[in-house]
NUTI-570083 format. One record per residue (C-alpha): residue in three letters; residue number from 1; x, y, z. Coordinates in steps of 0.02 Angstrom, whole numbers. Layout:
residues N
[vexba 'ALA',NUM,[X,Y,Z]]
...
end
This chain:
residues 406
[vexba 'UNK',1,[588,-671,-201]]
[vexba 'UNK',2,[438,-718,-273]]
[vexba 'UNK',3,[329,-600,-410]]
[vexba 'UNK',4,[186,-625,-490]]
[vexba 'UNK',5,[153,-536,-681]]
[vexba 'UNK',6,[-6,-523,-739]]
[vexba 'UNK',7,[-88,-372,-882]]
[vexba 'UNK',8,[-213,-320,-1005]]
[vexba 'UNK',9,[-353,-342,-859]]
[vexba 'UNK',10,[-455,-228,-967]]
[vexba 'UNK',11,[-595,-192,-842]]
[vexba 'UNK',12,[-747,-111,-911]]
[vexba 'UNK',13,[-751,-220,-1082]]
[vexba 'UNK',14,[-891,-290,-1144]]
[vexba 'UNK',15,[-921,-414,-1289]]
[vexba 'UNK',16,[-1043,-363,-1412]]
[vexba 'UNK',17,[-1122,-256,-1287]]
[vexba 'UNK',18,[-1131,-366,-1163]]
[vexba 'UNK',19,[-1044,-335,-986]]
[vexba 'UNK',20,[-888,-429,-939]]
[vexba 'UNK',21,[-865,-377,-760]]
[vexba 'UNK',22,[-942,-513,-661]]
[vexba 'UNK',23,[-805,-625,-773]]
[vexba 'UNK',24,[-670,-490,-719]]
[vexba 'UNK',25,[-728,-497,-521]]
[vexba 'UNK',26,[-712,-681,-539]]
[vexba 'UNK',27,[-533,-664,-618]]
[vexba 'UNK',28,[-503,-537,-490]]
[vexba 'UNK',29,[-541,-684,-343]]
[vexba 'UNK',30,[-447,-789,-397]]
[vexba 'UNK',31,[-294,-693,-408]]
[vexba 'UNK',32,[-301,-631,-248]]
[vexba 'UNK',33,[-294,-835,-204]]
[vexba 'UNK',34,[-155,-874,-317]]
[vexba 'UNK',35,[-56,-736,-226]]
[vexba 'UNK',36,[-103,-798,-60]]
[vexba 'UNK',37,[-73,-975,-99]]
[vexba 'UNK',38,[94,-938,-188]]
[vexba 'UNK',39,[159,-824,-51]]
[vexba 'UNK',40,[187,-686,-204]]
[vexba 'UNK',41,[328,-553,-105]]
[vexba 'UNK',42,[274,-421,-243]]
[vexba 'UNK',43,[138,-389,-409]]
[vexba 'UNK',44,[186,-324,-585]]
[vexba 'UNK',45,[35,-258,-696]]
[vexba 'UNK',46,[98,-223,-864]]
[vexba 'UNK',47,[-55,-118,-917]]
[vexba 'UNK',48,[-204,-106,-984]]
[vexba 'UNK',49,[-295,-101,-829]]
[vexba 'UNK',50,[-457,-40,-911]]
[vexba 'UNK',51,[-529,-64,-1101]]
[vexba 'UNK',52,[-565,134,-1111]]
[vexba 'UNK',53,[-469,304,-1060]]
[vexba 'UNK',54,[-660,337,-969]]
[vexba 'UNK',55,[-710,175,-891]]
[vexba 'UNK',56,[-890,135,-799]]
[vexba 'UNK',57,[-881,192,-608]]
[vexba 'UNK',58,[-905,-4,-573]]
[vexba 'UNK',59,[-744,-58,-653]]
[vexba 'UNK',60,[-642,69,-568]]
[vexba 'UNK',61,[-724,8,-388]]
[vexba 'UNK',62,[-677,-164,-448]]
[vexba 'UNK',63,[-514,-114,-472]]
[vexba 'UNK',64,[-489,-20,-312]]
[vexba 'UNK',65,[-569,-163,-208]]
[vexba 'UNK',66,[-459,-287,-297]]
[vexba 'UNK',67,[-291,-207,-280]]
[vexba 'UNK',68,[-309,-170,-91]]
[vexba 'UNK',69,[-351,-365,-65]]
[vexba 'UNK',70,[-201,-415,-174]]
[vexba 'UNK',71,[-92,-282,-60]]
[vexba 'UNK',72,[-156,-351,93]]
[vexba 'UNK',73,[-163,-191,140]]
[vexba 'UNK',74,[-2,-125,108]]
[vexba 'UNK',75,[115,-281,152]]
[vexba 'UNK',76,[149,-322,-39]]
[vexba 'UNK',77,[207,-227,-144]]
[vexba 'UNK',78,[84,-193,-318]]
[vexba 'UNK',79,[186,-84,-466]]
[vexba 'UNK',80,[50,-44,-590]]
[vexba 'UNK',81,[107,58,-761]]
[vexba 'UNK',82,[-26,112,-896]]
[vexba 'UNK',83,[-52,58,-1047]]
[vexba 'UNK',84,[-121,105,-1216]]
[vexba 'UNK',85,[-315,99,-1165]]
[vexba 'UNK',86,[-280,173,-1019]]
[vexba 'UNK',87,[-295,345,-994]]
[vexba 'UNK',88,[-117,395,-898]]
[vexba 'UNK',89,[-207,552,-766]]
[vexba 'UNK',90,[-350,440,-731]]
[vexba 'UNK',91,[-246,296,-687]]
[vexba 'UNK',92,[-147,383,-557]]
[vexba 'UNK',93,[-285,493,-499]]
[vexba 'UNK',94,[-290,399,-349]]
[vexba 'UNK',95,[-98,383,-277]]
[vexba 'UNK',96,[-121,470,-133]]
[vexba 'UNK',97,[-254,326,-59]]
[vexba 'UNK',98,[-148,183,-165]]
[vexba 'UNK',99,[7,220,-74]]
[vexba 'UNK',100,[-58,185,95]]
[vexba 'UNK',101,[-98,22,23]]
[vexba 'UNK',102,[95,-23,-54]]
[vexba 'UNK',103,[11,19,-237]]
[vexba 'UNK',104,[112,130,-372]]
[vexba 'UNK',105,[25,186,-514]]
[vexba 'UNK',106,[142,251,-659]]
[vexba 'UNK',107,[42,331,-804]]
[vexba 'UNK',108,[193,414,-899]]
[vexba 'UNK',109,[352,379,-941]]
[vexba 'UNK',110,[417,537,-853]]
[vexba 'UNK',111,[327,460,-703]]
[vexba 'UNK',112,[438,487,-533]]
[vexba 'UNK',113,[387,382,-368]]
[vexba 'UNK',114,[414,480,-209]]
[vexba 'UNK',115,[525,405,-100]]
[vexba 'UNK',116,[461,350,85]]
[vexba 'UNK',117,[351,234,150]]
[vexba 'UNK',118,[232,144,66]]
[vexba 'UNK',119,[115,13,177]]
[vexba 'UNK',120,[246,-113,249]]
[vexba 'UNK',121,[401,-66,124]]
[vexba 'UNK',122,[505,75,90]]
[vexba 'UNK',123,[556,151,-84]]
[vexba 'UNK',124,[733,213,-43]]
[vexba 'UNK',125,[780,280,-212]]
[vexba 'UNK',126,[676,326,-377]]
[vexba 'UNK',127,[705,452,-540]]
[vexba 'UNK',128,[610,430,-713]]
[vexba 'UNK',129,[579,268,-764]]
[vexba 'UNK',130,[643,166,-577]]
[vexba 'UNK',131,[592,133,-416]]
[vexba 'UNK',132,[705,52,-278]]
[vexba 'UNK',133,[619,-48,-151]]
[vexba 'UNK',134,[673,-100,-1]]
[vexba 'UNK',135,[580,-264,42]]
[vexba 'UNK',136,[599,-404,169]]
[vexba 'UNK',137,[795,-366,191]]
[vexba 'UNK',138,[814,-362,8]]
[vexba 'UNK',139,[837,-239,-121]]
[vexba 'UNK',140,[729,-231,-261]]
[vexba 'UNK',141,[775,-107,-413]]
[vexba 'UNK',142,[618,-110,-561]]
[vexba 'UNK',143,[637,-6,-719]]
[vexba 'UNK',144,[468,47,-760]]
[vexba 'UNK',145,[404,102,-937]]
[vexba 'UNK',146,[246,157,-963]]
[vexba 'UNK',147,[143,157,-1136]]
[vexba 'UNK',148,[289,244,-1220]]
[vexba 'UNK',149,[187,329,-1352]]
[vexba 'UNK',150,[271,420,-1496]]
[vexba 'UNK',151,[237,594,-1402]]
[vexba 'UNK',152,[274,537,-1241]]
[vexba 'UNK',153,[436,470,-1299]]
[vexba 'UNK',154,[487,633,-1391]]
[vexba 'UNK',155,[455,709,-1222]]
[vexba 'UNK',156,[558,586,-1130]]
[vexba 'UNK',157,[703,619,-1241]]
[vexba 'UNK',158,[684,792,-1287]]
[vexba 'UNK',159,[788,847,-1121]]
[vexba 'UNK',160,[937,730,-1132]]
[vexba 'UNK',161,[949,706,-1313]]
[vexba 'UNK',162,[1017,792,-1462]]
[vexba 'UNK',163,[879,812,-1614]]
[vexba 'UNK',164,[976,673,-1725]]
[vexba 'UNK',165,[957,555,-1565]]
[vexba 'UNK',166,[770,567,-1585]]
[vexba 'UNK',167,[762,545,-1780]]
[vexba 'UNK',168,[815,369,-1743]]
[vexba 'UNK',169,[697,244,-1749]]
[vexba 'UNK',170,[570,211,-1603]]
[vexba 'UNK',171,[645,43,-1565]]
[vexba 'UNK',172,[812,118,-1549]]
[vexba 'UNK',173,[761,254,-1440]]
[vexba 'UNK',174,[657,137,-1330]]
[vexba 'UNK',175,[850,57,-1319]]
[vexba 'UNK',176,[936,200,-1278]]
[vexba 'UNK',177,[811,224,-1118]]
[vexba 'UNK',178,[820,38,-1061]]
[vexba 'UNK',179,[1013,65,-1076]]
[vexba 'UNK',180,[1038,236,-990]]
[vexba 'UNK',181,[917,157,-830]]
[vexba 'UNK',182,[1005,-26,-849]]
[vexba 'UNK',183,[1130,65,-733]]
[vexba 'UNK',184,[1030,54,-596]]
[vexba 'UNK',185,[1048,-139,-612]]
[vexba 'UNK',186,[1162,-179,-476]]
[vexba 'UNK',187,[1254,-356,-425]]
[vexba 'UNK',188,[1173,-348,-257]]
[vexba 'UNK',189,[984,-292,-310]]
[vexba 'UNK',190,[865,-393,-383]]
[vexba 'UNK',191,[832,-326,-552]]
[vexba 'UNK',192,[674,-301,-647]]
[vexba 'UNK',193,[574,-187,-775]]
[vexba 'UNK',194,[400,-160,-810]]
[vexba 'UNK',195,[325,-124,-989]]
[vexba 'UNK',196,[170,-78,-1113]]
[vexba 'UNK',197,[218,-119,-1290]]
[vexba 'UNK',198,[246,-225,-1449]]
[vexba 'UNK',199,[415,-339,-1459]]
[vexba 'UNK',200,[438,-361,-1630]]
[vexba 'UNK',201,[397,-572,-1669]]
[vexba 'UNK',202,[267,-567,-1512]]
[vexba 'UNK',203,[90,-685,-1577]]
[vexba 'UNK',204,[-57,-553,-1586]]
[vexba 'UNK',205,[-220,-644,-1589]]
[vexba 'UNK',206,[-332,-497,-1675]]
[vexba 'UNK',207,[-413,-417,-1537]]
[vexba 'UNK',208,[-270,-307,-1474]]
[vexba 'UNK',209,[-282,-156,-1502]]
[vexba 'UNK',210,[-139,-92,-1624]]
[vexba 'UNK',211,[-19,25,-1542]]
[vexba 'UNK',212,[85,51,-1697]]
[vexba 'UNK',213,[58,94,-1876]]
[vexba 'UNK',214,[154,-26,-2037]]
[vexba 'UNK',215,[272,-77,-1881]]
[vexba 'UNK',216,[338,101,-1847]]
[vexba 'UNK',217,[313,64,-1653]]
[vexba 'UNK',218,[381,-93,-1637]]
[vexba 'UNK',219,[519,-136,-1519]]
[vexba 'UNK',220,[667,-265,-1546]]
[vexba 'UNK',221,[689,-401,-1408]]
[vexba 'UNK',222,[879,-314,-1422]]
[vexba 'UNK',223,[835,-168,-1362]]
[vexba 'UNK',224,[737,-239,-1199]]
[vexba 'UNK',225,[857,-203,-1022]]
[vexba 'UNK',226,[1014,-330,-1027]]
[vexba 'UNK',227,[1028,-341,-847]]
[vexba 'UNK',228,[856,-383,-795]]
[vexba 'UNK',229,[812,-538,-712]]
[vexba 'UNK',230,[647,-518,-772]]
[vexba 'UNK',231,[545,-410,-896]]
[vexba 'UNK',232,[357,-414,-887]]
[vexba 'UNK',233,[272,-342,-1047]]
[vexba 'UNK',234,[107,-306,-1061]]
[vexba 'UNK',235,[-2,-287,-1217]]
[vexba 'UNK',236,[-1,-454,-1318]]
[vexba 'UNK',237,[-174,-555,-1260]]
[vexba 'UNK',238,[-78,-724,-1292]]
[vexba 'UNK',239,[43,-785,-1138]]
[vexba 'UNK',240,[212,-800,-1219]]
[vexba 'UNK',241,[402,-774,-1206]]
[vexba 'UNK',242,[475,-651,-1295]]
[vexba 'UNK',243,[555,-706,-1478]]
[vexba 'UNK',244,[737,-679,-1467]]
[vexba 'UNK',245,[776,-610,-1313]]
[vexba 'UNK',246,[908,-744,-1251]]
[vexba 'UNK',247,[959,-750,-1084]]
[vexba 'UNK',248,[851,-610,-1047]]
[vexba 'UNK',249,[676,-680,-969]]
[vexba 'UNK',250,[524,-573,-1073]]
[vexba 'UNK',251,[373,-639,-1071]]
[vexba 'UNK',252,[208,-563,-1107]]
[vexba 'UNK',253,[50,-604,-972]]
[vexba 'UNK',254,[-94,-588,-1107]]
[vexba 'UNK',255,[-255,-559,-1054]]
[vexba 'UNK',256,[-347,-657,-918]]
[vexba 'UNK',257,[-503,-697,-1001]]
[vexba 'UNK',258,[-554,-745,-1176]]
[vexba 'UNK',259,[-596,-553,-1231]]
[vexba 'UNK',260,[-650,-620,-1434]]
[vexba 'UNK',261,[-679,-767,-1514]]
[vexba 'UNK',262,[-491,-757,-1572]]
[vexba 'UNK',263,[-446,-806,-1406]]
[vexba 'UNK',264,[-530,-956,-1391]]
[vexba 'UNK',265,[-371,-1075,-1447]]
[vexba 'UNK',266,[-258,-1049,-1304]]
[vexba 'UNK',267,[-274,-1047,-1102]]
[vexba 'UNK',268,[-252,-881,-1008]]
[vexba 'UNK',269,[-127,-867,-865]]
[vexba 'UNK',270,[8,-781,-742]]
[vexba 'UNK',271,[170,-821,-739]]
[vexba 'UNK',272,[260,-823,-546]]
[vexba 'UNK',273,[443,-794,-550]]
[vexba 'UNK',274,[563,-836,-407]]
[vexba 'UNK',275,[715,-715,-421]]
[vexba 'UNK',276,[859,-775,-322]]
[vexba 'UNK',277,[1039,-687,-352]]
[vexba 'UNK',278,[1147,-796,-416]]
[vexba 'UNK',279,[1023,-918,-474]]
[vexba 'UNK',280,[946,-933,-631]]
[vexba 'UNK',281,[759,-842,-620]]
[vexba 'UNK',282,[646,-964,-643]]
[vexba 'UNK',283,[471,-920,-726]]
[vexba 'UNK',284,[320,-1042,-692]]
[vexba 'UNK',285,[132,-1020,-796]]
[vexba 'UNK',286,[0,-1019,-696]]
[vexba 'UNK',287,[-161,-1068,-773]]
[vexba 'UNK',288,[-327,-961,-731]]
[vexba 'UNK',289,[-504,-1035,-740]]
[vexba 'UNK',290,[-612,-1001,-894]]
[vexba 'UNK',291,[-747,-912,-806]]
[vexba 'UNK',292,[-881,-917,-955]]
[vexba 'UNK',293,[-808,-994,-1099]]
[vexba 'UNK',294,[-820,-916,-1289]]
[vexba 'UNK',295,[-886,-1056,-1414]]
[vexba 'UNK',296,[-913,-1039,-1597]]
[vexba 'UNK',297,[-1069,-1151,-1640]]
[vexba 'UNK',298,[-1073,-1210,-1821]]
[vexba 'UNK',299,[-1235,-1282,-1887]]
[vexba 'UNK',300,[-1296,-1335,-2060]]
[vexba 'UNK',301,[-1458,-1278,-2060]]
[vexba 'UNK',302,[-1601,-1182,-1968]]
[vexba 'UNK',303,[-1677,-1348,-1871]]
[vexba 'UNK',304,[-1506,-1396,-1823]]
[vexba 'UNK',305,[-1459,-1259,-1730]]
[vexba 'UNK',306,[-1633,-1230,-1644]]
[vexba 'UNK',307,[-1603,-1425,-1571]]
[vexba 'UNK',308,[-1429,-1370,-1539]]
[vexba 'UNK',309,[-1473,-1215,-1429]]
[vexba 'UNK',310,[-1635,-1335,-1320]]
[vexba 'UNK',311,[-1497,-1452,-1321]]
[vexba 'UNK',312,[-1364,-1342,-1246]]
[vexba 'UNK',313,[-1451,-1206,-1164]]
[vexba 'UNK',314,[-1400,-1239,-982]]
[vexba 'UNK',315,[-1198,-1217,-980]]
[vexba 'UNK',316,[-1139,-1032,-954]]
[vexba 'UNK',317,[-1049,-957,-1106]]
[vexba 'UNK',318,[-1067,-839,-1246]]
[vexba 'UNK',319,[-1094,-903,-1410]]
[vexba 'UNK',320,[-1049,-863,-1591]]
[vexba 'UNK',321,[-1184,-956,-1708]]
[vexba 'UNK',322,[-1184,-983,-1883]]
[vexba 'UNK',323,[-1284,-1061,-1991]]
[vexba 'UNK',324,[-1294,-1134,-2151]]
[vexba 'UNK',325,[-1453,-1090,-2218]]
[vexba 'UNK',326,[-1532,-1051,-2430]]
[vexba 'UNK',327,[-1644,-954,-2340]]
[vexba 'UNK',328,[-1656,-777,-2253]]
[vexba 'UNK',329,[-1710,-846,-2065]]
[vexba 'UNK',330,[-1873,-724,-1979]]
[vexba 'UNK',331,[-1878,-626,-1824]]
[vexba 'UNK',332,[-1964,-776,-1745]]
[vexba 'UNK',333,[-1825,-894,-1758]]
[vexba 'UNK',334,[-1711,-784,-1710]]
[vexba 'UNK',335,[-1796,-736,-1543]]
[vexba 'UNK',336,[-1838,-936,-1526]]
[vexba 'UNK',337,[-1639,-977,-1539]]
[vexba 'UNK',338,[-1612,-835,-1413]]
[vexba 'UNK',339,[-1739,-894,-1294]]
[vexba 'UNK',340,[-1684,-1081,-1288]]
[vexba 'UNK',341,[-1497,-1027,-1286]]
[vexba 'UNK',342,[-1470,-865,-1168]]
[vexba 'UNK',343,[-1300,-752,-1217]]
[vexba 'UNK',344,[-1299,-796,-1402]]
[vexba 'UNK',345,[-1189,-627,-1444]]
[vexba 'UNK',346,[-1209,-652,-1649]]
[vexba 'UNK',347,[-1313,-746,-1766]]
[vexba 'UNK',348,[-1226,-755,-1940]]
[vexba 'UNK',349,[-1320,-828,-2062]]
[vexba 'UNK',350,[-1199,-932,-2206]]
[vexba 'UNK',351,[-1273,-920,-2361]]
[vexba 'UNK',352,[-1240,-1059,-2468]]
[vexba 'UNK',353,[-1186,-1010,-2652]]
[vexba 'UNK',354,[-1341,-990,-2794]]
[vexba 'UNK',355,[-1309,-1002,-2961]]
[vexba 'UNK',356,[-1295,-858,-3041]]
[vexba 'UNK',357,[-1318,-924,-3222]]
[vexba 'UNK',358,[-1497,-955,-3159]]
[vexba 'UNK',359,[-1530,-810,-3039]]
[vexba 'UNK',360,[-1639,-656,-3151]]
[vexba 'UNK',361,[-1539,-522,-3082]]
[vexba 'UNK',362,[-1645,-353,-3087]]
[vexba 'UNK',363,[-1588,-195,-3149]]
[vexba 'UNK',364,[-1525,-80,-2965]]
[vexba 'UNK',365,[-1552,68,-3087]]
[vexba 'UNK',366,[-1745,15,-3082]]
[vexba 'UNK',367,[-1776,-35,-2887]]
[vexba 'UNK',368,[-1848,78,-2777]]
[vexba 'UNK',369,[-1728,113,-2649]]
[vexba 'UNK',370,[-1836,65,-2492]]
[vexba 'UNK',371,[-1799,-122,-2590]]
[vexba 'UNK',372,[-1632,-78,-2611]]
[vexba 'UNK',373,[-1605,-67,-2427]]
[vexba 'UNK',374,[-1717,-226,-2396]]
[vexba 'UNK',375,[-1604,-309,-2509]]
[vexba 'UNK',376,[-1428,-252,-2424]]
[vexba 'UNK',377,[-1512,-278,-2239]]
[vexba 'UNK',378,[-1563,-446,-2277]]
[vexba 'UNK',379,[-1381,-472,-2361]]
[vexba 'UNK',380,[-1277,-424,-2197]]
[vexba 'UNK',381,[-1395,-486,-2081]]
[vexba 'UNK',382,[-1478,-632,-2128]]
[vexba 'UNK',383,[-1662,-563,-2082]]
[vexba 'UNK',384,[-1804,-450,-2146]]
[vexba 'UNK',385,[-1777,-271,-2076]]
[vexba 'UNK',386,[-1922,-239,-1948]]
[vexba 'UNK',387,[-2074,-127,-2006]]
[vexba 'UNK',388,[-2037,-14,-1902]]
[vexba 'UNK',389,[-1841,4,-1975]]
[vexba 'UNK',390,[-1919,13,-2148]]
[vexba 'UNK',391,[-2047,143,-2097]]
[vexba 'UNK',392,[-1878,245,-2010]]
[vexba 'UNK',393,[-1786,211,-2167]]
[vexba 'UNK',394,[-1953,287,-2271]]
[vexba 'UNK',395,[-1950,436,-2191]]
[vexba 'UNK',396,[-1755,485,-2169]]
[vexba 'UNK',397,[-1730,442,-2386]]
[vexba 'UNK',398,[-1895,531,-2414]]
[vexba 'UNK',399,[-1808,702,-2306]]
[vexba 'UNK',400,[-1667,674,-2403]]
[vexba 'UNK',401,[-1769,701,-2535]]
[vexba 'UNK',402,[-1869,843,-2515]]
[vexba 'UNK',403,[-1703,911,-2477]]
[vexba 'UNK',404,[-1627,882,-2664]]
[vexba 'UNK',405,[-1773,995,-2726]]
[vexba 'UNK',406,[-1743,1139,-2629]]
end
């Protein structure tokens, strides 16, 4: 049997404002040809299928076009579990419609699939946290976890557990789950799970966002399911196996497109896995087209990078530019460098060190504090503050004023 693992889709994000989703429809595409082209039997999304708990109406159309292509309406299987940007009744809203396509959303760890028909397969058994499938004469047993927050795990646990059982750390707790469902692991099933969180030694890049606080929420590879074939995580925006799981096969997805400059070092991917019982799983990284590249531009000096964006104002990415410069650069160069070089997301001016031996440095206590601001603005930005900010700024610190001597 062949599956394909993919996560962290993160529909709906935007980079400094900017909208991602014709990168994410392109992404989308392409999947749906990679599961074509790989004859994929069934789908694994390990979460974060949108950047916010209320995504745009066009990212969730995206995402309902998408997964009914990758279906093919209802003849492979899609098991979809929320993550931690994900907002767990949204997510499922729309079961009723999915399931006539083979699609199960899972937004809780309580979660529990109906069993019956869904598209071409059958789910023939299911509790909290698994799903049996019967598909293409084979069985199919997939122990699914859901963004297994603190609360939601308390609730998971508070029915079947003592109160000393849940004082024990997260990580153990998360064991104790994988170990109780592990049972539904048979010889003669093909054996999976599904999950949203952070194995402790798993690469973050920076632009994850954290799901734990001083490592309180992190999981050991230990505590993953022993008797999986396979275990796709979801969460990490780097592609990656799992440090220290052993014979188990973890591995995290990452995110499919470059969603910071963080993520600019490595290639994105999804890994297909061919599960055959009694062979050993074998996991294979497919590589996914950069569909409009980050690049961090580094020029020494104003001129330089005005020739650099005429120069390289044709190819479609989003650039990061920063400049070395003595000097704070004007509105005009700034909308010049913009109009030569289209998606420039941040200008960030380097300044280069003064002395300060030399420099007069003025009393604050004696500045007016309209300069005051000037000074800071220019400071974190690079430029002079419009007229029209300083006349704003005028007017709020003058209220403010009028306000002390009442």
């Amino acid at each position: 049997m062949k599956i394909l693992h993919t996560s962290d889709w993160h529909l709906g994000k935007t980079l400094e404002g900017n909208s991602r989703l014709a990168e994410q429809e392109r992404f989308l595409e392409e999947l749906v040809t990679i599961v074509n082209e790989k004859e994929i039997d069934l789908i694994l999304v390990a979460g974060d299928i949108y950047d916010t708990s209320n995504p745009p109406a066009q990212a969730e159309r995206l995402f309902y076009d998408s997964v009914k292509k990758l279906s093919a309406n209802g003849q492979r299987p899609i098991i979809i579990v929320a993550g931690n940007h994900d907002n767990p009744d949204r997510l499922v809203a729309a079961s009723p419609l999915a399931y006539e396509h083979g699609v199960v959303l899972l937004g809780k760890p309580k979660s529990i699939v109906e069993i019956g028909k869904y598209g071409t397969f059958e789910i023939v058994d299911s509790g909290e946290g698994f799903l049996e499938i019967d598909l293409k004469g084979e069985r199919v047993v997939i122990l699914t976890l859901p963004y297994p927050s603190e609360q939601r795990l308390n609730e998971l646990l508070s029915e079947e557990l003592a109160e000393d059982a849940r004082r024990k750390s997260y990580s153990a707790r998360i064991g104790e789950i994988f170990s109780n469902l592990s049972e539904k692991h048979r010889e003669d099933t093909i054996n999976l799970a599904i999950s949203h969180l952070f194995v402790m030694g798993g690469e973050e890049v920076g632009s994850e966002r954290p799901i734990q606080l001083g490592g309180s929420l992190t999981v050991d590879a230990n505590h993953l399911p022993q008797r999986a074939h396979y275990v796709a995580l979801g969460h990490l925006h780097k592609p990656q196996k799992v440090v220290g799981s052993g014979k188990i096969k973890a591995y995290y997805s990452g995110s499919p497109i470059e969603y910071s400059k963080k993520e600019v070092h490595y290639s994105k991917s999804v890994y297909v896995v061919e599960v055959n019982l009694g062979l050993d799983t074998k996991v294979e990284e497919v590589y996914l087209k950069n569909y409009k590249p980050i690049e961090v531009w580094k020029c020494k000096g104003i001129k330089e990078a005005l020739i650099r964006c005429e120069e390289d104002g044709e190819r479609d990415i989003w650039v990061y530019l920063e400049i070395q410069t003595d000097r704070v650069m004007t509105q005009s160069e700034i909308k010049e460098m913009k109009k030569l070089r289209p998606h420039i997301v941040e200008i960030k001016p380097v300044f280069q060190e003064m002395d300060r031996e030399e420099e007069e440095l003025e009393d604050m206590t004696t500045m007016r504090i309209e300069d005051l601001f000037k000074d800071y603005y220019i400071y974190k930005n690079g430029v002079h503050p419009t007229e029209e900010l300083m006349d704003l700024f005028s007017e709020i610190a003058q209220g403010e004023g009028d306000e002390d001597e009442t």
